[in-house]
C-alpha positions as CSV (number, residue, x, y, z in Angstrom):
1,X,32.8,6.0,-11.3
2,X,32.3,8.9,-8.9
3,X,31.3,8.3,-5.3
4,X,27.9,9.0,-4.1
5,X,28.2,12.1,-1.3
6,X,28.4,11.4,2.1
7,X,24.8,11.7,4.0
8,X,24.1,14.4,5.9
9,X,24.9,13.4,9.4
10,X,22.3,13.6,12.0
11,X,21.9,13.6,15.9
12,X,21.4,10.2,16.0
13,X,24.6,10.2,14.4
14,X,26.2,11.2,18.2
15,X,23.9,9.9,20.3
16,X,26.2,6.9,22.7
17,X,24.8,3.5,23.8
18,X,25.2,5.1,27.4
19,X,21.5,6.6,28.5
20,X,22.6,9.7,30.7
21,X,21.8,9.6,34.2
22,X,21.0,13.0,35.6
23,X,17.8,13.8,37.4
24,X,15.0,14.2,35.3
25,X,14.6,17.8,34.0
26,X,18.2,18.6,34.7
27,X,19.5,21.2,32.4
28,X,22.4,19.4,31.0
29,X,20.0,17.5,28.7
30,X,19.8,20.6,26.9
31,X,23.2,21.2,26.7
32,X,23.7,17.7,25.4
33,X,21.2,18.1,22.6
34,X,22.5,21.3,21.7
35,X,26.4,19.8,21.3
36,X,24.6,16.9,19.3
37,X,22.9,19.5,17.3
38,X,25.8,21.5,16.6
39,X,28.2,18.6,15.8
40,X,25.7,17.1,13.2
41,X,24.9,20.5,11.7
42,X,28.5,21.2,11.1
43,X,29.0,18.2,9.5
44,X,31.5,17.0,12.3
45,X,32.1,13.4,11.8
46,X,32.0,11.5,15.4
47,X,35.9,10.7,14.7
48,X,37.0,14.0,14.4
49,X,35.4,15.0,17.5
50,X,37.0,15.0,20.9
51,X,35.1,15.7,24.5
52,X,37.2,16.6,27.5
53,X,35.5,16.9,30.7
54,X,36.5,17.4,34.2
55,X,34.6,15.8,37.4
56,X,30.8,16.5,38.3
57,X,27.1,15.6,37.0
58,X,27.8,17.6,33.8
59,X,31.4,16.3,33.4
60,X,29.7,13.1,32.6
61,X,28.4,14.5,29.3
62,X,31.0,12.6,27.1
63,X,30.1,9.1,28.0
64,X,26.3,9.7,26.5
65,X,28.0,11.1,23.2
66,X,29.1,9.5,20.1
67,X,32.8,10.5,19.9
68,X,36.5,10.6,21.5
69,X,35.8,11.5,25.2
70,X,38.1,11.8,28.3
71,X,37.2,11.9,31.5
72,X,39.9,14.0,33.2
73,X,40.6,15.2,36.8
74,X,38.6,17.9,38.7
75,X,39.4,21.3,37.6
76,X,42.3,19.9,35.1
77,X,39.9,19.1,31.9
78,X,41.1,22.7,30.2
79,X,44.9,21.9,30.4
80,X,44.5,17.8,29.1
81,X,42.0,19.5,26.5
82,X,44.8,22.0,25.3
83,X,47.2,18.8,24.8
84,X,45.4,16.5,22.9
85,X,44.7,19.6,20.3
86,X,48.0,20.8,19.9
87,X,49.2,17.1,19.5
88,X,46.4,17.1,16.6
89,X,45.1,20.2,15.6
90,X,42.9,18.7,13.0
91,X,40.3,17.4,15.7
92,X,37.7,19.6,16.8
93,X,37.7,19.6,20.9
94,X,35.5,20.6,23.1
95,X,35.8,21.0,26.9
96,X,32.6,20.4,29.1
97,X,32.1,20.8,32.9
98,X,30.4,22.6,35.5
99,X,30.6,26.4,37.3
100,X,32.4,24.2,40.2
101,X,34.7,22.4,38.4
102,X,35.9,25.1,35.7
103,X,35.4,28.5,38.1
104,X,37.1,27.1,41.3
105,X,39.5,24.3,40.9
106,X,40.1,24.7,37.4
107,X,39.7,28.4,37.1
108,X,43.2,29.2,36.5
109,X,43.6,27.0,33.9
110,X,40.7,28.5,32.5
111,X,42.3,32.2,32.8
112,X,45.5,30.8,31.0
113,X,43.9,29.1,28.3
114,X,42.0,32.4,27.5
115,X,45.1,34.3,26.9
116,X,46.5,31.8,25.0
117,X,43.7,31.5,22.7
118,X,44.1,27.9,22.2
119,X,41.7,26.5,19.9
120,X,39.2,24.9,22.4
121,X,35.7,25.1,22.9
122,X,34.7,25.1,26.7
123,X,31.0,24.9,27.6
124,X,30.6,25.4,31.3
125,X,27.2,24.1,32.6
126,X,26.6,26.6,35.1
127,X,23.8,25.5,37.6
128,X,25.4,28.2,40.5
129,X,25.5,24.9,43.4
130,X,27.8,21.6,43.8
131,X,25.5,19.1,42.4
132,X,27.5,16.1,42.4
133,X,28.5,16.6,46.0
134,X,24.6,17.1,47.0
135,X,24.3,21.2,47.5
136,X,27.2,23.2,48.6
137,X,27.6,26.9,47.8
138,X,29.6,27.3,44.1
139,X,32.6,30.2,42.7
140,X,29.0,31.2,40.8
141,X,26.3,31.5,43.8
142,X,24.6,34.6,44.7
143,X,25.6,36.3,47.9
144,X,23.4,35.1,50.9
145,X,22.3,32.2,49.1
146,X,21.5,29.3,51.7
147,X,23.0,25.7,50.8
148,X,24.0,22.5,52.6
149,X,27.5,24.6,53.9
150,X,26.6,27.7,53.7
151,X,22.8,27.3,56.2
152,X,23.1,30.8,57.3
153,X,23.7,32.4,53.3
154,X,26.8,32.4,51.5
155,X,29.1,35.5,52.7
156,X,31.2,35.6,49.8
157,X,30.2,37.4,46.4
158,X,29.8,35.1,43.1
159,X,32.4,35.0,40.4
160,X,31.5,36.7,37.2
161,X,32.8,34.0,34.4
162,X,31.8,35.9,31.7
163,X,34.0,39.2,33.1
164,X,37.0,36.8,34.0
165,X,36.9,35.4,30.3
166,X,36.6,39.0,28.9
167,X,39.8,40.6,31.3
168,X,41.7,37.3,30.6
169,X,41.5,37.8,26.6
170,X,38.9,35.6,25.9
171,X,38.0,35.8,21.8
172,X,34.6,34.6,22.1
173,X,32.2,35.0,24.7
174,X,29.4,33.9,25.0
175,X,26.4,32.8,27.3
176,X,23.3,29.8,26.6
177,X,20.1,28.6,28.6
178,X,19.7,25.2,28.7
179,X,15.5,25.9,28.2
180,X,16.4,27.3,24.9
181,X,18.4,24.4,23.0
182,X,17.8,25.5,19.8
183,X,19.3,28.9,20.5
184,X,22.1,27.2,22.5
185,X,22.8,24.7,19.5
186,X,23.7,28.0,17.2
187,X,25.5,29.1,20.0
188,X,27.8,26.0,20.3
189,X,28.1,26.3,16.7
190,X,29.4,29.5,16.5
191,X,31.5,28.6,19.1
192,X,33.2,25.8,17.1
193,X,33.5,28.2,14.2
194,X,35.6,30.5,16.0
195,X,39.3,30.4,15.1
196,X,40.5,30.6,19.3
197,X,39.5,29.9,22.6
198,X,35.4,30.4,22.9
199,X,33.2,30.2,26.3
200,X,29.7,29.6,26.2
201,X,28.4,29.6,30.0
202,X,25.1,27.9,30.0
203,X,22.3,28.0,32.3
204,X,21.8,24.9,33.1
205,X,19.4,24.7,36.3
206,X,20.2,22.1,38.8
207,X,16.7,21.0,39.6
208,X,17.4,18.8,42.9
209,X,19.9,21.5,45.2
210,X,19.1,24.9,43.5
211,X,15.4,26.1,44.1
212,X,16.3,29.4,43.7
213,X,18.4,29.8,40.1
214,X,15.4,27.5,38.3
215,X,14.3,27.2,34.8
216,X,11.4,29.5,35.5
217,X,13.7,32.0,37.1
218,X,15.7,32.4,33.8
219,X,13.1,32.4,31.5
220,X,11.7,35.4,33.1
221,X,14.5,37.0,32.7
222,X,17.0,36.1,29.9
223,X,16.8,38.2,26.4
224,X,18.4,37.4,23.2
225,X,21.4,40.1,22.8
226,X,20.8,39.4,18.6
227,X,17.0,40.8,18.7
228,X,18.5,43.9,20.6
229,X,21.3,45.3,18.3
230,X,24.3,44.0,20.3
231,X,27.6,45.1,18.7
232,X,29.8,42.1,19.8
233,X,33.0,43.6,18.6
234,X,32.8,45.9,21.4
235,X,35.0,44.8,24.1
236,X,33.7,47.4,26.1
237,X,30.0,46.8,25.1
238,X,30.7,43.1,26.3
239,X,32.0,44.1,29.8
240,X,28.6,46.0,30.0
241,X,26.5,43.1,29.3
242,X,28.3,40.6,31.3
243,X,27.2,42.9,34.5
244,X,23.7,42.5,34.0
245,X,22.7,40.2,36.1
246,X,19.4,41.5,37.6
247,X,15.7,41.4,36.2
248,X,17.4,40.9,32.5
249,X,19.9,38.4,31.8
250,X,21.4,38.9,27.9
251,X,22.4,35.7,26.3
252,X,23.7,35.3,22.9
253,X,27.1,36.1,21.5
254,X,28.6,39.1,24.1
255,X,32.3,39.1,22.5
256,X,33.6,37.8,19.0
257,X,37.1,39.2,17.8
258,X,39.5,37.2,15.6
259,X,43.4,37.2,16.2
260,X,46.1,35.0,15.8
261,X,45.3,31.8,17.9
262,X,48.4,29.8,19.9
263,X,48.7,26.8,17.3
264,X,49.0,29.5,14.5
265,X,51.7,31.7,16.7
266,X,54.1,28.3,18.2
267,X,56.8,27.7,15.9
268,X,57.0,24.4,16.4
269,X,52.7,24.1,14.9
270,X,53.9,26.1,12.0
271,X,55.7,23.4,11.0
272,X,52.3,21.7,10.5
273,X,50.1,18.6,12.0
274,X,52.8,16.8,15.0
275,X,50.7,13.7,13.9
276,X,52.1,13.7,10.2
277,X,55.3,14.3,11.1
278,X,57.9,11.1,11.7
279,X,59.5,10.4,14.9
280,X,62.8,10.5,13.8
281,X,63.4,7.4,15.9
282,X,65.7,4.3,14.1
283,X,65.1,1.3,15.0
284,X,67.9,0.5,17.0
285,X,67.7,3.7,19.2
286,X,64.1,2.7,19.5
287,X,65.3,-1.2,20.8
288,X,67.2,0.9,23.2
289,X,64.8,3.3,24.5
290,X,62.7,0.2,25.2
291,X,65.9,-1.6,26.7
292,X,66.1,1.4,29.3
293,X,62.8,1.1,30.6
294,X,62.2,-2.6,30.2
């Protein structure tokens, strides 16, 4: 007798027993749903999906999921990320965190990962302030922006995520808005689709320390790159729209180009899944290992 098909999964489907936490009207919400969204529309089952986050508000996104989640160290969720998926290719992980966590501590693992076009996913939920720590300046806050310690304005100028992903050889680039989850869900989905490393930066307003980067702020301001033509092929095109950050924001897919990702290029991945493959380990050398450290 042949098996019924499997039902459609749905966002229920991910949603944990854990309520999330953050203020209300917080932008990670959005980002939450959208993950949700894009899981369930892809048909990812909750068991094949793996959450790696570093430390801040949005780093607590995978205990209010339905699915493998880690909690890693500040700034090091990129580099535990990239081990758990060579050690099983066959998952499907995403990396979540915020503009603090990912573009300052963690931003050179975030470069390396780039140009090793490791299979990940990494949303960064960029709210351009320290939200965890109550208010401090961020790598992504705007020159002269005043904060808890910067009082007189921040003298130093913000890091442009979306140009460091591009220089470091980032294969898919792309940015969100939090006030837009539907669009943000494709996004993610696209995202997960893409055979390499993929960055989706998110606006995702910090509505307790930011008054300045706020949800009505972006709405005024963001534009779909899709509805404008956008050829996102075009490295050079890409660079272009990652600099405009004025009175229009673009978001949407800026950069999509398929090459040979890490897992596809290491010898030792050829070879196939390192879950399927046996130790190699007797028994008695494995009474002995256990001797040693016993």
């Amino acid at each position: 007798m042949s098996q019924p098909p499997p039902s459609p999964l749905r966002i229920e489907d991910f949603k944990s027993q854990v309520e999330p936490d953050w203020c209300p009207g917080c932008g990670d919400y959005g980002v939450l749903r959208a993950v949700q969204g894009a899981a369930a529309g892809l048909g990812i089952a909750p068991h094949d999906l793996m959450v790696v986050s570093g430390i801040g508000c949005s780093s607590n996104l995978p205990g209010f999921l339905h699915a493998y989640g880690l909690h890693s160290l500040h700034g090091r969720s990129v580099p535990v990320a990239t081990g758990i998926k060579l050690a099983n290719p066959r998952l499907t992980v995403l990396v979540t965190g915020g503009d603090g966590d990912g573009y300052g501590i963690g931003a050179g693992h975030f470069v390396h990962a780039a140009r090793r076009n490791v299979d990940l996913t990494y949303l960064v939920m960029d709210n351009s302030i320290y939200g965890l720590t109550t208010g401090q300046t961020s790598p992504t806050s705007a020159l002269g922006m005043k904060t808890k310690s910067t009082p007189a304005g921040s003298p130093e100028q913000p890091l442009n995520p979306l140009m460091l992903a591009l220089a470091a050889g980032a294969s898919f680039v792309a940015r969100g808005f939090s006030g837009d989850p539907k669009h943000l869900t494709e996004l993610v989905k696209q995202a997960i689709r893409h055979r390499g490393f993929a960055l989706v930066d998110v606006f995702s307003p910090c509505v307790t320390y930011n008054k300045v980067n706020t949800v009505q702020y972006y709405r005024q301001r963001v534009y779909k790159l899709e509805e404008k033509g956008h050829d996102a092929s075009s490295l050079s095109g890409a660079m272009e729209r990652a600099q405009e950050l004025g009175d229009r924001i673009p978001i949407g897919v800026l950069y999509a180009a398929e090459r040979p990702t890490y897992e596809e290029l290491d010898p030792v991945l050829r070879a196939g899944n390192p879950m399927d493959r046996p130790l190699g380990i007797t028994q008695e050398l494995g009474q002995e290992l256990l001797a040693e450290l016993g």
